[in-house]
C-alpha positions in Angstrom: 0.0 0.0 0.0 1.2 3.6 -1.4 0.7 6.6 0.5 -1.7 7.3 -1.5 -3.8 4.6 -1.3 -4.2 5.8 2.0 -7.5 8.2 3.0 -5.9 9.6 6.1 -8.9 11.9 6.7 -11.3 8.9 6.5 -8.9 6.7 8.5 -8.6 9.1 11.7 -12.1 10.6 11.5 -13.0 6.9 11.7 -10.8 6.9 14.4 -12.6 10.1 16.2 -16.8 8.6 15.5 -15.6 4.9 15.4 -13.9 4.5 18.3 -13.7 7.8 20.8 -16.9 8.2 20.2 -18.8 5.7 20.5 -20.2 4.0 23.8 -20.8 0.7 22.4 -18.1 -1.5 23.5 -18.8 -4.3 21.2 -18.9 -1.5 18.1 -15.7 0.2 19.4 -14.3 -2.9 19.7 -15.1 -3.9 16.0 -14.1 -0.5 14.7 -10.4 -0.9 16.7 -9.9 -4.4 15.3 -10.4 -2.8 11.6 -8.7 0.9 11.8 -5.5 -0.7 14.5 -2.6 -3.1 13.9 -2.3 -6.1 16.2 -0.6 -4.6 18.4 -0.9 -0.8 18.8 0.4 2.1 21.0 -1.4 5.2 22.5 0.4 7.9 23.9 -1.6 10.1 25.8 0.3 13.0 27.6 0.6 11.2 31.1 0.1 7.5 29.8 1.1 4.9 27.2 -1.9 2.8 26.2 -0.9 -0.6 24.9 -3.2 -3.1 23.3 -6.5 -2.9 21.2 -8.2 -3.8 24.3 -6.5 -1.4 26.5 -6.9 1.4 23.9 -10.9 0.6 24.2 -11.1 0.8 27.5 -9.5 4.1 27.8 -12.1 5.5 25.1 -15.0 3.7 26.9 -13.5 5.2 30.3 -13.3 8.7 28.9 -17.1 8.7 27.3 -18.2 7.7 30.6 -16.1 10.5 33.0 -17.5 13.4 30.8 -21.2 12.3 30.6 -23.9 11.0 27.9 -23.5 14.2 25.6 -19.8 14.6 25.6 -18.3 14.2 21.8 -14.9 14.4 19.3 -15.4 16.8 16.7 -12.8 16.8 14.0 -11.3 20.5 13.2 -11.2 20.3 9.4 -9.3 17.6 7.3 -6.8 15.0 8.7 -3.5 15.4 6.3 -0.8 12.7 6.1 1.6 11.6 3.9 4.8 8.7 4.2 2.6 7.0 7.1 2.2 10.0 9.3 -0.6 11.5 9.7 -2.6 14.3 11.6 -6.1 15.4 12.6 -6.9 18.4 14.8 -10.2 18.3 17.4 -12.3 19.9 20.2 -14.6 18.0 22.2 -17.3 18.9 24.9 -20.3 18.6 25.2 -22.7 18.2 22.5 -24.5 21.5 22.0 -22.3 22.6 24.5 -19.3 24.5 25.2 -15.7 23.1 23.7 -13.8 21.7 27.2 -10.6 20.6 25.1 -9.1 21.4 22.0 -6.1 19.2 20.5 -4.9 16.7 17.5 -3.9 13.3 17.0 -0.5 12.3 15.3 -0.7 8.6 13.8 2.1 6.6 12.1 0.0 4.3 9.8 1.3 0.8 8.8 -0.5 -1.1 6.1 -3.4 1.4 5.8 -4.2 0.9 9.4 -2.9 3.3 13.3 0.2 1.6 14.5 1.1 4.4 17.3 -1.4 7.1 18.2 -0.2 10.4 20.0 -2.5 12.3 21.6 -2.0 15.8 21.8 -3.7 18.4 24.0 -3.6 22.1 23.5 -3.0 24.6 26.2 -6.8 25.6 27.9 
């Protein structure tokens, strides 16, 4: 696979609705098996996630902290190119103020997230 055969905005948007967002652990689950290598990393800025399982669990842990309404939005287009790739975001809740602002950085192996970094902007 070429870099570009590779949607990078469809790949971490998917990423966002797919898997941060959703509160269906058998869905997110599903939707990690299909966007995440075997064996993926997650670094968030005080942790390093390891594990499609693991990475689950933290999405499913944050949905449930911040309440029934709380949501990723994407902040225009993901761009990527030789297997990096990036996508800006805000989240909140829905209707609701933004709480957090902030992108994701993903290397991408075989058209799928090897290593996510997740980056948070100053409030």
């Amino acid at each position: 696979m070429t870099t570009g055969d590779i949607d990078f905005d469809h790949l971490l948007r998917s990423n966002i609705e797919r898997v941060f967002n959703e509160r269906d652990e058998d869905k997110r689950q599903a939707a990690i098996a299909e966007l995440f290598v075997e064996e993926p990393v997650m670094y968030e800025p005080t942790n390093i996630v390891r594990g499609r399982a693991d990475i689950s669990r933290v999405a499913g842990d944050l949905l449930k902290q911040f309440g029934p309404t709380f949501r990723f939005v994407p902040d225009g287009a993901a761009v990527g190119h030789h297997g990096l790739a990036h996508l800006a975001w805000r989240a909140g809740p829905e209707h609701g103020p933004v709480a957090v602002t902030g992108a994701d950085v993903a290397e991408i192996e075989s058209g799928r997230i090897s290593r996510l970094w997740v980056l948070l902007n100053r409030p």
